[in-house]
N, C-alpha and C positions, 0 to 999 in steps of 0.2 A: 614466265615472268612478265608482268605486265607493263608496258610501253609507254613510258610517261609521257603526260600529254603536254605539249607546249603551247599557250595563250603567246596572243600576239596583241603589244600596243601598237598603236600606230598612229601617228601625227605626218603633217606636211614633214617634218626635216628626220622625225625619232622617231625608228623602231627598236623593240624591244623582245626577245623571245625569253619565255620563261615558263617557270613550272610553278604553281602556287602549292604552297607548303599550309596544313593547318597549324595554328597557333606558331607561326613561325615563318620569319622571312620569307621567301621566294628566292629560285635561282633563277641565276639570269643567263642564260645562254649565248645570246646573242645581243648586242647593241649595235646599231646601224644610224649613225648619224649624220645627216647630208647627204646620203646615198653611198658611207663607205663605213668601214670598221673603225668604232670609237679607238680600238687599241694601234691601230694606222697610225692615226690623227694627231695621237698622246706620245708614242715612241717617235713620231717625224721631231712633231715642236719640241721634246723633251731635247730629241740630240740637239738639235743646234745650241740648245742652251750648254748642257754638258760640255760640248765641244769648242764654244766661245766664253768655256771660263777665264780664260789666262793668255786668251789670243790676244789681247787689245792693253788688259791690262793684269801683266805677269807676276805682279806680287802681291795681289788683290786679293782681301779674303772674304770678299763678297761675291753673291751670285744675283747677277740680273736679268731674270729671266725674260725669253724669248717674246716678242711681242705677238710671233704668233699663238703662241702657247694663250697668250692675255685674254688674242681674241677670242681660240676653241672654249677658253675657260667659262669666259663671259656666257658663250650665245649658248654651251652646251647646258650651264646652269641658268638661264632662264628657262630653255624646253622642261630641265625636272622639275623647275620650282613650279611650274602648270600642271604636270603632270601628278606634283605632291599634291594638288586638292582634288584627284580622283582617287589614286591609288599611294598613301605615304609609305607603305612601306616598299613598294618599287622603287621609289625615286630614294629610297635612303640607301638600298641594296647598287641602285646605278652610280649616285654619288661615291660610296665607299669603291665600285668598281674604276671609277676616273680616279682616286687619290691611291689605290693602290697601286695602279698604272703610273703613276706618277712617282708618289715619295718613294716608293721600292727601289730609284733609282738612285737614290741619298750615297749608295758602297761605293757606287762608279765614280765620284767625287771622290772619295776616299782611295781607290783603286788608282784612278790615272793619276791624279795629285798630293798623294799623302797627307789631304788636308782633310780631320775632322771638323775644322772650323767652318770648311766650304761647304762641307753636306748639310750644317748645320745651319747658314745664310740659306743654302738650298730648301729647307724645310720653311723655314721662316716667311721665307718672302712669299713663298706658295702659303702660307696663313694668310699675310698681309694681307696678298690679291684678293684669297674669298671674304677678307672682310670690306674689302672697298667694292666686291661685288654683293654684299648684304646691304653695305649703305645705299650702293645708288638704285637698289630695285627694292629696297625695305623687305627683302625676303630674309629668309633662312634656310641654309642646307647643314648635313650632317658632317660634323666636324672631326668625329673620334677617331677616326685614322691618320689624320698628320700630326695630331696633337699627339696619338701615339707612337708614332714615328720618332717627333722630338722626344717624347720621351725615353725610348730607347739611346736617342744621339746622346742625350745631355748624358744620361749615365755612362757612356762609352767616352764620354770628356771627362767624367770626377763630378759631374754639377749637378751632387744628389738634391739638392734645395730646385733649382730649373726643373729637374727629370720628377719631382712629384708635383710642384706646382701643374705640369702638361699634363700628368697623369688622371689629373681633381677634374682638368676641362676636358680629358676624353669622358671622365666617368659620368659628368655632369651633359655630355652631349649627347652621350646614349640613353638615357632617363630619358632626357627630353624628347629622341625619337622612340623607343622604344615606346615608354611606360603608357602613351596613348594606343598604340597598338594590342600591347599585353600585360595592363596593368605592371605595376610595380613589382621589380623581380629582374626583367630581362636584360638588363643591364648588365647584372652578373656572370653572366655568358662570355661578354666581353675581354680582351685579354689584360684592358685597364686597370679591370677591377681585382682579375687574378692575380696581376703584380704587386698590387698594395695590400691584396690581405695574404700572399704568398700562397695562393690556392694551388698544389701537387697538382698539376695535368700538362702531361708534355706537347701538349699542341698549342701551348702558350709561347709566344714567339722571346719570351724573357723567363723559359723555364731554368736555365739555367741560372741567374741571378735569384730567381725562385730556392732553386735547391740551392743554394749556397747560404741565403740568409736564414731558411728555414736550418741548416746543419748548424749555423750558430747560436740558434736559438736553441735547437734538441740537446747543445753540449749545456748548456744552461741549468736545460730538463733534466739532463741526468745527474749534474750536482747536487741541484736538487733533490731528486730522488735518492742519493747516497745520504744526504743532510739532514732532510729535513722529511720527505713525503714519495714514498716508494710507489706510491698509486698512480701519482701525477703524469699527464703523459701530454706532448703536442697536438695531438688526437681532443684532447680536456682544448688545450687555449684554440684550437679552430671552432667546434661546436659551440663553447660557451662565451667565446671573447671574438676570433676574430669573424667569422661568418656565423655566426650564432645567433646574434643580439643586435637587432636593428638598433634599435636607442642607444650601443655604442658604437656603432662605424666608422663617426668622423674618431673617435678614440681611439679603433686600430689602428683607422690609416697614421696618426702620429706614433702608433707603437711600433710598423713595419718601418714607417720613416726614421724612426730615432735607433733601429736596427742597423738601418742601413749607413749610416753617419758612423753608429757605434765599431761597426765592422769596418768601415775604412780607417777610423782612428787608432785602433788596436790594429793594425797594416803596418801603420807610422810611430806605433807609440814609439819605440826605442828611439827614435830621433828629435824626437820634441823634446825643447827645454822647460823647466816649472817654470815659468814666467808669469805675466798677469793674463797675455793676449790668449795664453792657452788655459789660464784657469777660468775664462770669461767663456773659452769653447766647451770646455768641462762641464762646466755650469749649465750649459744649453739642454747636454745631452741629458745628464743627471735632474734636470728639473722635467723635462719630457718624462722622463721614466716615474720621475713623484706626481706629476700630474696624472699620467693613466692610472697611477694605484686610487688615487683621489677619485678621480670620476669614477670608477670599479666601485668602489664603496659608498660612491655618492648614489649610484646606481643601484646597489644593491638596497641601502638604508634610506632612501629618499622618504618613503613614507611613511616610516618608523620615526622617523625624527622631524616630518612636518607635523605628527600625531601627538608629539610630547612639546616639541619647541616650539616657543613662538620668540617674532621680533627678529630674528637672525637667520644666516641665509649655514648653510652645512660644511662643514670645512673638514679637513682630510684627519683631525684628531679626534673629531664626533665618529669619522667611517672607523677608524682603530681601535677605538673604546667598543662600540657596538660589537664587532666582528669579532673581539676577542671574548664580547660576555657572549656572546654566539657561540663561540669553539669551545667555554669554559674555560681559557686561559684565565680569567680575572673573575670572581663571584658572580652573581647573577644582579644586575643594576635593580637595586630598590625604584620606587615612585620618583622619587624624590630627585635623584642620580638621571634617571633618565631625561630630566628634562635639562640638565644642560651636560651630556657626556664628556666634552672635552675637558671638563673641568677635572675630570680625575685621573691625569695625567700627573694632576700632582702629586698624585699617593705613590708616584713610584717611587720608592729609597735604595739606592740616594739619587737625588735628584741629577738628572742625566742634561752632561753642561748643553750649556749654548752656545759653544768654542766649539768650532766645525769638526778640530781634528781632534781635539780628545773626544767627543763624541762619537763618532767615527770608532775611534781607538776604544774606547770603551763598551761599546756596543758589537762590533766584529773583529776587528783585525787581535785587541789582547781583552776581549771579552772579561768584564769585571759581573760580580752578583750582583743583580736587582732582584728586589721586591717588589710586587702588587702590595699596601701596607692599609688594611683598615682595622677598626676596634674587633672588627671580631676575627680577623683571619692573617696572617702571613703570607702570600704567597710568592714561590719564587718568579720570574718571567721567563717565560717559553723561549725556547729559539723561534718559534714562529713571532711570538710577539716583540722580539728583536726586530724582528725583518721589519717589519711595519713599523714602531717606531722609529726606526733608523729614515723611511719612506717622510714619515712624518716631521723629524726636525732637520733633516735637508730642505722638504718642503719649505719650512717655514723659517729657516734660519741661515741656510744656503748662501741670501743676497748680502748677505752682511761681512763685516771685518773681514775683506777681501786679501788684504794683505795674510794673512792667517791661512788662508787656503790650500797654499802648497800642496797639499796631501789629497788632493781632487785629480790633481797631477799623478803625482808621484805611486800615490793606489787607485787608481782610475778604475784598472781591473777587478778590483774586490770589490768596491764600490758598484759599483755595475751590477756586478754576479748577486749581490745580496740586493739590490733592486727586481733586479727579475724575477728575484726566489720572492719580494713582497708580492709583486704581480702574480703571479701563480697562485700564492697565496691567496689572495684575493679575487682572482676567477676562479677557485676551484670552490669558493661562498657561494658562488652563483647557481 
């Protein structure tokens, strides 16, 4: 077996031992900065911080970290940021080695104090500092590790809205070192990214929030598949929706995000009242869910209908009309039809209200007959073309006569399930 070779940097203050990898980081072995071990240096300053949380002031739920910690922080991110215009992917691998030394100490807050608020100040201010050390050196180091740290805290508080906002700036901070190194792509490696598009691999430090949103999306799939489409599987929305399809990314991340919201709410549903303040949270989620069906089909049909339309931009009832002369559900769109689809929404009989809950009502929960109706054909509508309409006049009718809504509330869960069955629907066109 052959004896990997170790390359040495070396500066007045930083050494560095490591192994170069092709097309792929470097390990780093050894860091020696000032003449002792970076990880000495990081565990010294980190305790006294740790350990002067609550000494001075004991109800405090902030953390103000160690000055000495301020100064290794500073002097040790100037040596990478010199070192980042020889070798950038060394100093991005040393950076990520200083914050994993670092924020991995976020528990021990939690441990000695019971406070996740504290580990939380603990993350943060460690942000702060490398930003007040970006501004006074005009530099840049590599961010994705605390931002992903917070983002595991915020979910371990409830603060799913915090924990993907942090998640967008780890993903966004790996791009930017990575994709100069190895083109576009390496990002994905990342545990950021694994968490917002729920990627199965257990070496992701949020595998288990992984499997748990991905199992409530597979009980979805299987209704689904009893329902509607026996073929369909979560294996279908990875390939073709969520790691599939570049041009929709930022549309999974809202679809894993509005999972995760959705899965805490059905936690609590029994306790909530139909009120407004909860029909206004309903509305959040159920408009998330009509948007990714929207961009699905905007996705799919965009050229179809910049080929026929003009003057108007494509709205989520042009994606429904398409998609279903597509499947066969409704005749095959004459010339004339195609150039503005939406419009023949109105040939369904009978015309499906604009009253949120009989609509609703009417369309799943006590399902009434509709027609597709032109001169020359009757046709009945699909269960699949339910789903999508139902996508469609929440879509667009949702924001309205708010007082009316109760039933956003009250069938939250069916509402949901028949959303997810449009989506599905709608990635499986892809």
């Amino acid at each position: 077996m052959a004896v990997p070779i170790v390359t040495w940097y070396r500066s007045a203050t930083l050494q560095i031992g490591y192994q170069a990898r092709l097309n792929d980081f470097p390990v780093v072995s050894a860091i020696i900065f000032k003449g002792r071990n970076l990880s000495d240096q990081v565990i010294e300053t980190i305790e006294s911080t740790l350990t002067g949380v609550r000494q001075y002031h004991p109800f405090s739920e902030m953390v103000l970290l160690d000055s000495a910690y301020e100064k290794l922080l500073f002097e040790y991110f100037d040596e990478i940021h010199d070192l980042s215009q020889t070798n950038l992917g060394l100093s991005i691998v040393c950076t990520d080695t200083f914050f994993n030394l670092t924020c991995s100490r976020y528990w021990e807050l939690i441990a000695r104090n019971g406070s996740k608020n504290l580990a939380l100040s603990f993350l943060e201010e460690i942000c702060k500092l490398v930003d007040k050390w970006e501004m006074k050196r005009k530099g840049r180091v590599h961010k994705g590790t605390p931002y992903f740290f917070l983002t595991f805290v915020y979910r371990e508080m409830g603060d799913i809205d915090s924990a993907f906002a942090a998640a967008f700036k780890a993903i966004r901070e790996d791009q930017k070192s990575s994709d100069p190194l190895f083109g576009k792509g390496k990002y994905k490696e990342a545990p950021a990214y694994k968490y917002v598009t729920i990627i199965d691999d257990k070496s992701n430090f949020l595998y288990e929030t992984v499997i748990q949103l991905r199992s409530l999306i597979n009980t979805y799939v299987q209704e689904f598949n009893t329902k509607i489409n026996p073929n369909f599987s979560i294996n279908d929305l990875d390939s073709k929706f969520l790691r599939g399809n570049k041009d929709l990314e930022n549309v999974a991340y809202i679809f894993v995000y509005t999972v995760e919201v959705i899965k805490k709410y059905l936690e609590q549903l029994h306790t909530l009242p139909a009120n407004d303040f909860y029909k206004i949270k309903n509305l959040q989620t159920i408009f998330n869910l009509c948007l990714v069906v929207d961009k699905i089909l905007e996705h799919k049909f965009k050229r179809t209908f910049k080929r026929n339309v003009r003057g108007r931009d494509m709205c989520i009832s042009d994606g429904v009309v398409l998609l279903s002369a597509k499947k066969g559900w409704i005749p095959t769109l004459t010339a004339d039809e195609t150039r503005n689809p939406r419009a023949l929404i109105g040939k369904i009989s009978p015309t499906i209200s604009d009253d949120v809950g009989k609509c609703v009502k009417d369309l799943i929960l006590n399902p009434i007959p509709f027609n597709y109706v032109t001169l020359a054909a009757t046709t009945p509508v699909t269960t699949e073309f339910r789903q999508m309409l139902l996508a469609h006049k929440l879509r667009n009718e949702g924001a309205h006569s708010l007082e009316k809504q109760a039933i956003l509330v009250s069938k939250y869960k069916e509402i949901v399930e028949h959303l997810m069955f449009a989506i599905f629907i709608a990635v499986d066109a892809l």
